[in-house]
FISE-868623 format. One line per 10 residues: for each residue x, y, z of C-alpha. Coordinates in steps of 0.25 Angstrom, whole numbers, plus 5000, padded with zeros to 4 digits. Layout:
% FISE-868623
X Y Z ~ ...
//
This chain:
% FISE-868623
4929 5369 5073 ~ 4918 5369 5062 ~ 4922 5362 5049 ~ 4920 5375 5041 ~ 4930 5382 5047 ~ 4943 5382 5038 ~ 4956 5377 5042 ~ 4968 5379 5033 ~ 4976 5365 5033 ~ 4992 5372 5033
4985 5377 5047 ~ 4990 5371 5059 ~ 4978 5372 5067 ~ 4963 5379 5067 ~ 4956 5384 5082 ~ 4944 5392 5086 ~ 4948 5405 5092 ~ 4936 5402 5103 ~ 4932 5388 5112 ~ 4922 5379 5109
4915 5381 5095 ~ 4923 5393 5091 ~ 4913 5403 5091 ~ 4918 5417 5097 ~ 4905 5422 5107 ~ 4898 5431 5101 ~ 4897 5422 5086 ~ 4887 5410 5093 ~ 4877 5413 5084 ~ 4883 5418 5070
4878 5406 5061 ~ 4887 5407 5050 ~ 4901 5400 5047 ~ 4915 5399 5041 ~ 4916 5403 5028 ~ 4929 5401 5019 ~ 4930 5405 5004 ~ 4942 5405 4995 ~ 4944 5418 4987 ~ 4954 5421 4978
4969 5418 4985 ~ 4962 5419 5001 ~ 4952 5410 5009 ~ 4942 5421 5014 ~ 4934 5415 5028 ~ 4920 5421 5031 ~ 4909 5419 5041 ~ 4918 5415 5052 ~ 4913 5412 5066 ~ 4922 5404 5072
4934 5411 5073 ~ 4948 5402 5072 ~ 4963 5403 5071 ~ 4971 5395 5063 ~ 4985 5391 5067 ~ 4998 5390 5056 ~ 5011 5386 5064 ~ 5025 5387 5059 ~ 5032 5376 5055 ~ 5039 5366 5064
5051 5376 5070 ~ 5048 5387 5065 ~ 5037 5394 5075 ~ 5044 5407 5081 ~ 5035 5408 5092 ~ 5026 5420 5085 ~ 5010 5418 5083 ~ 5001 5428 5076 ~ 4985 5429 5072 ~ 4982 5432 5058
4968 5436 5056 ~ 4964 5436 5041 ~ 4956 5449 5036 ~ 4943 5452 5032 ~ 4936 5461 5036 ~ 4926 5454 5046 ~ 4919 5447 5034 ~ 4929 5436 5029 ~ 4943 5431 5032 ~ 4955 5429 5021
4960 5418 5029 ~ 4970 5414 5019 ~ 4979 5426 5014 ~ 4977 5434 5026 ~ 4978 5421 5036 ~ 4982 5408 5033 ~ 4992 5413 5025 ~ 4998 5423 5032 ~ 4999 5413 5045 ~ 5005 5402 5037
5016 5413 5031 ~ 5018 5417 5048 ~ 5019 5404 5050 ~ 5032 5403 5040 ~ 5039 5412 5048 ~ 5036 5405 5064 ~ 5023 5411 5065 ~ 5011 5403 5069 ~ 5000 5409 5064 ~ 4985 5411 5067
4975 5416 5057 ~ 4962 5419 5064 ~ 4948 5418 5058 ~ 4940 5427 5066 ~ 4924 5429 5066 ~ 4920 5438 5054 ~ 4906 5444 5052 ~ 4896 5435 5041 ~ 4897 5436 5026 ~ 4887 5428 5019
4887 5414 5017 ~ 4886 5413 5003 ~ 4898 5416 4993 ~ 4888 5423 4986 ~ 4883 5432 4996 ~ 4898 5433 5000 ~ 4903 5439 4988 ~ 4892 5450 4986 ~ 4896 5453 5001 ~ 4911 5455 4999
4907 5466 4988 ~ 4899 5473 4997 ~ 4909 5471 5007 ~ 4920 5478 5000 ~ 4912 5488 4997 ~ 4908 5491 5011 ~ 4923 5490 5016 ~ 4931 5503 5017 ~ 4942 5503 5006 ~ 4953 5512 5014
4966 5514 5014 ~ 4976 5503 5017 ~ 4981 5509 5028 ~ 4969 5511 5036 ~ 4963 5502 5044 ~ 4947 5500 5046 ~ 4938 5490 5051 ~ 4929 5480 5044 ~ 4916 5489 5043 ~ 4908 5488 5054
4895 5479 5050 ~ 4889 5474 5064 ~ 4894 5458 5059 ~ 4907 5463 5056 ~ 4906 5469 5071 ~ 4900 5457 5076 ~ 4912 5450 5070 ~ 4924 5457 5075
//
């Protein structure tokens, strides 16, 4: 696995979701790589191309026998691995759980933190602000598409 891919250290294990190198068909020739950047209270994770799950087992004698996937949000761009992952499996594995959080492909943001930041405003204005008990779709941009 490429050094630049995060691996939490309470974690009890890190594994590519496909053989070989890690990269899913159809991502052979995407050229950028694994992002990580702390914002206030989350790690957000962008640019991912190798997707991965991360593993947090109970402790000794308490596993119950129940496994579950947690798949961070995002909306296709980034991943807040952190409150909406690593946490949430770690508080699943309090009660027997063993835990998967899973950091899937997402589309390319730009590289720079710069460049990132005057993305996400025009990101969250482009986003649909509805109701919260609707459901929508990330908008459809063709790399987002491309992505999911």
């Amino acid at each position: 696995m490429p050094f630049y891919i995060g691996r939490p250290i309470d974690a009890a294990g890190i594994f590519t979701v496909w053989p070989g190198k890690g990269v899913p068909p159809g991502s052979e020739e995407w050229t950028w790589q694994e992002q990580e950047s702390a914002v206030p209270g989350d790690l957000m994770v962008r640019n991912v191309v190798i997707p991965t799950i991360t593993m947090f087992k109970p402790a000794e004698g308490m596993a119950n026998g129940t496994a579950i996937i947690v798949a961070p949000g995002g909306a296709f761009h980034f991943l807040m691995m952190e409150n909406e992952g690593y946490e949430v499996a770690k508080r699943l594995s309090e009660f027997g759980v063993t835990a998967f959080v899973l950091k899937y492909r997402v589309q390319p943001t730009p590289e720079y933190n710069s460049d990132f930041t005057a993305f996400l405003g025009s990101l969250f204005k482009e986003l649909p602000h509805v109701d919260q008990y609707e459901v929508y779709p990330p908008v459809g941009h063709p790399k987002c598409e491309e992505a999911r």
